[in-house]
C-alpha positions as CSV (number, residue, x, y, z in Angstrom):
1,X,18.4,-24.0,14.0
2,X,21.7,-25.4,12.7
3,X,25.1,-23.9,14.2
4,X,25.8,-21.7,11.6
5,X,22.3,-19.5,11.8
6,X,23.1,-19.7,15.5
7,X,26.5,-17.8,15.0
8,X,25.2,-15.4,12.4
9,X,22.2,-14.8,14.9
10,X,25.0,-14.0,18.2
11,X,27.3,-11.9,15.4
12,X,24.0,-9.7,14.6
13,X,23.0,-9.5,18.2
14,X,26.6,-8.1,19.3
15,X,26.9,-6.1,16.1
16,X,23.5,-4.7,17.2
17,X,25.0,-4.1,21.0
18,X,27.9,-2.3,19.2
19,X,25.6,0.2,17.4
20,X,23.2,0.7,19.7
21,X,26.2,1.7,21.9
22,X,27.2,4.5,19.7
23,X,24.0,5.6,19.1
24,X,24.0,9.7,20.2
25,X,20.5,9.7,21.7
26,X,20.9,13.6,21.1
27,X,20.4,13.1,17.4
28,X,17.8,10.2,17.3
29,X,14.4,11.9,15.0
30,X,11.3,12.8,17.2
31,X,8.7,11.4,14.5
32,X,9.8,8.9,12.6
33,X,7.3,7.1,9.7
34,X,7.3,3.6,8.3
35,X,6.6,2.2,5.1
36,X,5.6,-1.4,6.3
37,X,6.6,-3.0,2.5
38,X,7.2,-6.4,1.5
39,X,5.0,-8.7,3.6
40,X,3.4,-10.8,0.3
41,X,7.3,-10.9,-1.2
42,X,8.1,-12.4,2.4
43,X,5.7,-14.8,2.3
44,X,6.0,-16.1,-1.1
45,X,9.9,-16.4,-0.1
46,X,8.7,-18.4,2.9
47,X,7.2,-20.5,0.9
48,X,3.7,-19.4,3.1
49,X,0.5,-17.9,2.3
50,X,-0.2,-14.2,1.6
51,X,-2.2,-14.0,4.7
52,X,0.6,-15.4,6.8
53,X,2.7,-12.4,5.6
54,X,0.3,-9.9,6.3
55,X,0.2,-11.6,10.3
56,X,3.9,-11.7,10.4
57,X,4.0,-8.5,9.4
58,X,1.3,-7.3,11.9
59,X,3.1,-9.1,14.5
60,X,6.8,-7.3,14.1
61,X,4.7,-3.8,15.0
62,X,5.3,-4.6,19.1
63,X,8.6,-4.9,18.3
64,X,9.3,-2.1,16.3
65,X,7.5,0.3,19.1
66,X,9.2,-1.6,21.5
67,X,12.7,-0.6,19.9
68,X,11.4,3.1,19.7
69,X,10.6,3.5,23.2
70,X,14.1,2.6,24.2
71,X,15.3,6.0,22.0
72,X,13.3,9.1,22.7
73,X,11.1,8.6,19.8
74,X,8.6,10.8,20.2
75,X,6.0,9.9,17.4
76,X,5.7,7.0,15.1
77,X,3.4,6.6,12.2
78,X,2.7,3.5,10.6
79,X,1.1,3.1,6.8
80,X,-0.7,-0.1,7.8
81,X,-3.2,0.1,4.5
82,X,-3.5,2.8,1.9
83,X,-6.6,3.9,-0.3
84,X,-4.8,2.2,-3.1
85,X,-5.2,-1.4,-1.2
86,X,-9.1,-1.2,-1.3
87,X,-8.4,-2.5,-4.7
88,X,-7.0,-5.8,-3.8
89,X,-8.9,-8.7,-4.5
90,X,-11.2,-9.6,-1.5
91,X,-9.8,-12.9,-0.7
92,X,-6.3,-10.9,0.6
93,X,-8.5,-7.2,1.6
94,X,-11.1,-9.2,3.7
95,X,-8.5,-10.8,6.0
96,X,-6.0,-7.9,5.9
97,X,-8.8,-5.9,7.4
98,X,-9.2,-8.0,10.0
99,X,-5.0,-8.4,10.9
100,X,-5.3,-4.5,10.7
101,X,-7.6,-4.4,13.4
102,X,-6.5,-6.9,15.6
103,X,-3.6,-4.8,15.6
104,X,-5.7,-1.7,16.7
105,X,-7.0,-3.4,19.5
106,X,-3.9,-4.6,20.4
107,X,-1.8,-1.3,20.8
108,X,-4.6,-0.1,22.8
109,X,-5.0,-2.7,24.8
110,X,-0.6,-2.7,25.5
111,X,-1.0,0.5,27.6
112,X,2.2,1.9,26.6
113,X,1.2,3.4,23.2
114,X,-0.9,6.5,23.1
115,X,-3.4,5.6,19.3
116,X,-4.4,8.4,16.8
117,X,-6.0,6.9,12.9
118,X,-4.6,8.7,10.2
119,X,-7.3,8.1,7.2
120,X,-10.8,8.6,5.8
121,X,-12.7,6.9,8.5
122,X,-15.8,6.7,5.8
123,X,-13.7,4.6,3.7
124,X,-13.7,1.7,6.2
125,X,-15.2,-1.0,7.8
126,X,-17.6,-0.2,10.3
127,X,-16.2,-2.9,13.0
128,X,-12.7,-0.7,12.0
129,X,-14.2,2.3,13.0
130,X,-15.5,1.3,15.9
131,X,-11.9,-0.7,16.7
132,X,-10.5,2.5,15.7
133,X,-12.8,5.4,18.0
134,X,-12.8,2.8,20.9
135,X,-8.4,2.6,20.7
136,X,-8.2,7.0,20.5
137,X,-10.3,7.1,23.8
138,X,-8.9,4.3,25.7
139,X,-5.4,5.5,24.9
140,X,-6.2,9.4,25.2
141,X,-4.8,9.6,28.8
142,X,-1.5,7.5,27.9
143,X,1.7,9.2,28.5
144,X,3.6,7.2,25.8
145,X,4.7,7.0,22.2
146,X,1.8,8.7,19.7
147,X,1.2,6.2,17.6
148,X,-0.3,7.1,14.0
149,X,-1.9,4.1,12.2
150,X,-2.4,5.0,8.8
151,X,-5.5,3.0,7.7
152,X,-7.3,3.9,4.8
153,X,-4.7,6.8,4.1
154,X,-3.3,8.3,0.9
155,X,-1.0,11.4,0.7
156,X,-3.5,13.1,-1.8
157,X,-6.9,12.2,-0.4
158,X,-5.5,14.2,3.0
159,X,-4.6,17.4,1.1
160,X,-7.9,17.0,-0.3
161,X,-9.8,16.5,2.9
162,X,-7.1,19.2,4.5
163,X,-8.8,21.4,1.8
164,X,-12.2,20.6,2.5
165,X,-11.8,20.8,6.0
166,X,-11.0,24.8,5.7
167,X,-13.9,25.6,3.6
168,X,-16.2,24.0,5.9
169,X,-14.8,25.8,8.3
170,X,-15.0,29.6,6.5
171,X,-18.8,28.4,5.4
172,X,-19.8,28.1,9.4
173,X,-17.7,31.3,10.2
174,X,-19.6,33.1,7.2
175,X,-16.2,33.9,5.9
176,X,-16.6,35.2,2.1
177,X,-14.4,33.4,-0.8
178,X,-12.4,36.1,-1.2
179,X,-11.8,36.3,2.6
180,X,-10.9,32.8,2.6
181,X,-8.6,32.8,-0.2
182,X,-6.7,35.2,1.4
183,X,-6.4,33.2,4.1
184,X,-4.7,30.1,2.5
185,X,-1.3,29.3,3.6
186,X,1.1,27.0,4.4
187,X,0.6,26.8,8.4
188,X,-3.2,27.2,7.7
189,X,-2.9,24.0,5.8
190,X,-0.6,22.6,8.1
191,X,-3.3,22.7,10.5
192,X,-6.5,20.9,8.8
193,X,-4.1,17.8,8.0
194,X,-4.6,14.3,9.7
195,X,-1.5,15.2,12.1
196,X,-2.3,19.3,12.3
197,X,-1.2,19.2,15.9
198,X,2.1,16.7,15.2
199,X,5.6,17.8,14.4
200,X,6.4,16.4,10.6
201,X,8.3,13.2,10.3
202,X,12.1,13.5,10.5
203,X,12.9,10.5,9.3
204,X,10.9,7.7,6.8
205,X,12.1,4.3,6.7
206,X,10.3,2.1,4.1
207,X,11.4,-1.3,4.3
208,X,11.7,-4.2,1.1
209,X,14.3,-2.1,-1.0
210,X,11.5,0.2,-3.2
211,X,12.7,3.6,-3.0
212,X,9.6,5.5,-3.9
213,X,6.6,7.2,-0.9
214,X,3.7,5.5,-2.9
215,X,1.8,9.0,-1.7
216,X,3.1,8.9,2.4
217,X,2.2,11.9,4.1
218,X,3.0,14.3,0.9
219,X,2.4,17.4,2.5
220,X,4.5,16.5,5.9
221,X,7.6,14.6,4.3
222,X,8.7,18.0,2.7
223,X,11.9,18.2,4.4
224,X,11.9,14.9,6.2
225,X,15.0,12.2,5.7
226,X,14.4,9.2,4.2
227,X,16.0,5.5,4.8
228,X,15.7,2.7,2.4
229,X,16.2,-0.8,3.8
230,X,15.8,-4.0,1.9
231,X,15.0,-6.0,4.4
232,X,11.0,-7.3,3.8
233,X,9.2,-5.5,6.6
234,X,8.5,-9.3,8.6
235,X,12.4,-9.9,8.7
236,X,13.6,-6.5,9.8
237,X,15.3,-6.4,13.1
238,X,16.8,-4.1,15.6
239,X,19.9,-4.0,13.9
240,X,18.0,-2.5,11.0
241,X,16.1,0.0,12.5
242,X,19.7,0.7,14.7
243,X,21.1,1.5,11.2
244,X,18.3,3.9,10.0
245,X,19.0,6.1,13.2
246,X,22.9,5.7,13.0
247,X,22.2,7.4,8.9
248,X,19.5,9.8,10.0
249,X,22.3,11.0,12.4
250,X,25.5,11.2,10.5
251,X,23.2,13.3,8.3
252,X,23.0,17.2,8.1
253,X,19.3,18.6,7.8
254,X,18.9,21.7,5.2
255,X,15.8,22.3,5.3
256,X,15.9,23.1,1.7
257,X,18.7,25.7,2.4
């Protein structure tokens, strides 16, 4: 490292300090979601392999936890793979599967992080199912962070499910269409999603500089904020994520109003 990345790197660093210090802790969101984009645009800036990206990427997650648990974060999801990425060619899917659940393993095995999967668990892996059932009970007692991983998730696919979870429900009560029609509202909804039990997000950050949710938690993003940073998801850094909170709270919430 040359003199000049070592000043920029003490400049961000202080900058960092600077923010962090006027950071009202008062105002910082409770569940905040994250867009994890730009790890293949990293890599092939990096000069590296697609695979790489996806580690480096994997590998910034600690970090980013780390950062939240010095706030009073409350709940974090992460989109680590959507139904849309089943369609990638094998050569990246095969070894993004297995990045994916290293990191499953991982969180559970950190002890500060309390892991729930987001998903359609019959759209994976077995080994990622297992990773994934093995993580929720390990971590069921831990009095930390509740970390969502997305895997296998797509905004739609959970109304869907959120749907079909209800009428299987009404069919083992014996409830009748028209009683269960009647029945349909937003709470009721609310409660047959993947995070039924979970306060909605109050702030998404999706990283790389897209500004679209690609189908991120549809239903519970209604009213939520969202932060768009251009940073590739490997390269973003404290003082990013310091900047998302410092917007989220210079922001007023209308809840539509």
């Amino acid at each position: 490292m040359n003199l000049r990345d070592k000043l920029r790197g003490l400049l961000v660093r202080l900058y960092a300090r600077r923010v962090e210090g006027h950071l009202d802790h008062a105002q910082v969101p409770k569940h905040i979601g994250v867009i994890m984009d730009g790890n293949r645009r990293w890599a092939k800036a990096s000069g590296s392999s697609t695979v790489h990206g996806h580690r480096a990427g994997a590998e910034k997650i600690e970090e980013f936890l780390g950062w939240c648990s010095e706030t009073d974060v409350e709940v974090v999801t992460l989109w680590l793979l959507s139904t849309d990425n089943f369609d990638r060619a094998q050569e990246e899917l095969g070894p993004l599967l297995g990045i994916i659940e290293d990191v499953v393993r991982t969180l559970a095995a950190d002890g500060r992080w309390r892991v729930h999967h987001v998903g359609t668990p019959d759209l994976l892996p077995s080994p990622m199912q297992t990773a994934l059932k093995e993580a929720e009970e390990a971590t069921a007692h831990v009095d930390g962070i509740l970390v969502n991983v997305a895997i296998g998730y797509g905004g739609r696919q959970e109304i869907v499910d959120a749907m079909r979870s209800m009428m299987l429900d009404a069919a083992d009560k014996g409830t009748s269409l028209e009683e269960l029609a009647e029945s349909v509202t937003i709470d009721a909804i609310g409660r047959h999603l993947y995070t039924g039990d979970q306060p909605d997000p109050d702030l998404v950050i999706r990283t790389s500089g897209e500004q679209r949710l690609s189908g991120f938690m549809l239903w519970q993003t209604a009213h939520s904020e969202y932060y768009f940073c251009e940073v590739f998801w490997p390269a973003f850094r404290k003082v990013d994520f310091l900047r998302a909170l410092r917007d989220y709270a210079a922001r007023h919430r209308r809840y539509g109003g």
